[in-house]
C-alpha positions as CSV (number, residue, x, y, z in Angstrom):
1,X,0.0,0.0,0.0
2,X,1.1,3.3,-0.7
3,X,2.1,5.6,1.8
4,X,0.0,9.4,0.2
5,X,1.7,11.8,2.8
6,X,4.9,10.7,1.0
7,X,3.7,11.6,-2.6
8,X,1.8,14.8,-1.3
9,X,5.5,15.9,0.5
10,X,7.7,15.1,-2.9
11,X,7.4,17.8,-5.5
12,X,8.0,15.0,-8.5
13,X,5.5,12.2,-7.2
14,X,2.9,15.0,-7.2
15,X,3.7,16.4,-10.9
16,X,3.7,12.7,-12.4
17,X,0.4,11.8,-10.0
18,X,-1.0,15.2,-11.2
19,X,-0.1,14.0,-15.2
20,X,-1.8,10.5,-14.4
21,X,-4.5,11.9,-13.2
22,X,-4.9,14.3,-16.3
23,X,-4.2,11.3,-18.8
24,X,-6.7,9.1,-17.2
25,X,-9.7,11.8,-17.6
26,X,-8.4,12.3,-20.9
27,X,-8.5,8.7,-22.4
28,X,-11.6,8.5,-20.0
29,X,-13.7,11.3,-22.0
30,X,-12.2,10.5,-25.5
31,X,-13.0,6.5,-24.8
32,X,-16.3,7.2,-23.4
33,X,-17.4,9.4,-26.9
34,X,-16.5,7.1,-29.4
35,X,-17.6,3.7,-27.1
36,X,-21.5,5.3,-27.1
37,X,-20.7,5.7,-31.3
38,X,-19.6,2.4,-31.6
39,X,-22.7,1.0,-29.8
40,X,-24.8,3.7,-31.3
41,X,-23.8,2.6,-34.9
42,X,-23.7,-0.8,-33.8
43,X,-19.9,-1.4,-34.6
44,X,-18.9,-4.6,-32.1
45,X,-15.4,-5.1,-33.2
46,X,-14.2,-1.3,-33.1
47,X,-16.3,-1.3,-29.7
48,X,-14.3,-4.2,-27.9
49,X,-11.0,-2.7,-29.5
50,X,-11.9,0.6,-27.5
51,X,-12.9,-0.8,-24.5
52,X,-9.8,-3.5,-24.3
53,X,-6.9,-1.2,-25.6
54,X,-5.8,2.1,-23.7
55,X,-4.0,4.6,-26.2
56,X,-4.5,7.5,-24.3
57,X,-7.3,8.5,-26.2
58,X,-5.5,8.1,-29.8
59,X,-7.9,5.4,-30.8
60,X,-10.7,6.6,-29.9
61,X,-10.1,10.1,-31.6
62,X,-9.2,8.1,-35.0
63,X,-12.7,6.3,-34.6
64,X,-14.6,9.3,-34.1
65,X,-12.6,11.6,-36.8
66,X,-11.5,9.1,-39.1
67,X,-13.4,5.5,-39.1
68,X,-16.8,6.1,-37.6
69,X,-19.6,5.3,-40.4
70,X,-21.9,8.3,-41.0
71,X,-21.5,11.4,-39.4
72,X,-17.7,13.0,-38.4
73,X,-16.9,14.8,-35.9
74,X,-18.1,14.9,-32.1
C-alpha cells in the first residue's frame, strides 16, 4: 500500500500523479465518446477494441474523426 503523505511531501511524485491523473480523464472522456458511437452505430469489433486497448485517447479520436460510419466529428 502506498504511503500518500509521501507523494503529497515530494514535488516530482505530485507532478507525475497530477499528469496521471490528467491522462486518465483524458482517455476516459475520448473513450467514453466514441464507445456510445460504436454502440450507437452498432460497430462490435471497433467497440471491444476501444474498450480492451488504452491509447490514451488516440484510438478513440481516429474512430470518431476518421473511421466512424456516418457522421464525423463529435
Amino acid at each position: 500500500m502506498v504511503d500518500m503523505s509521501v507523494l503529497a511531501t515530494d514535488t516530482q511524485s505530485g507532478g507525475f500523479l497530477a499528469l496521471i491523473i490528467v491522462l486518465a480523464l483524458w482517455e476516459l472522456i475520448w473513450k467514453g465518446i466514441a464507445l456510445w458511437k460504436a454502440a450507437k452505430n452498432e460497430q462490435k469489433y471497433w467497440f471491444i477494441a476501444m474498450l480492451i486497448i488504452n491509447s490514451i485517447g488516440i484510438l478513440p479520436i481516429l474512430y470518431i474523426f476518421v473511421f466512424q460510419k456516418g457522421k464525423k466529428g463529435i
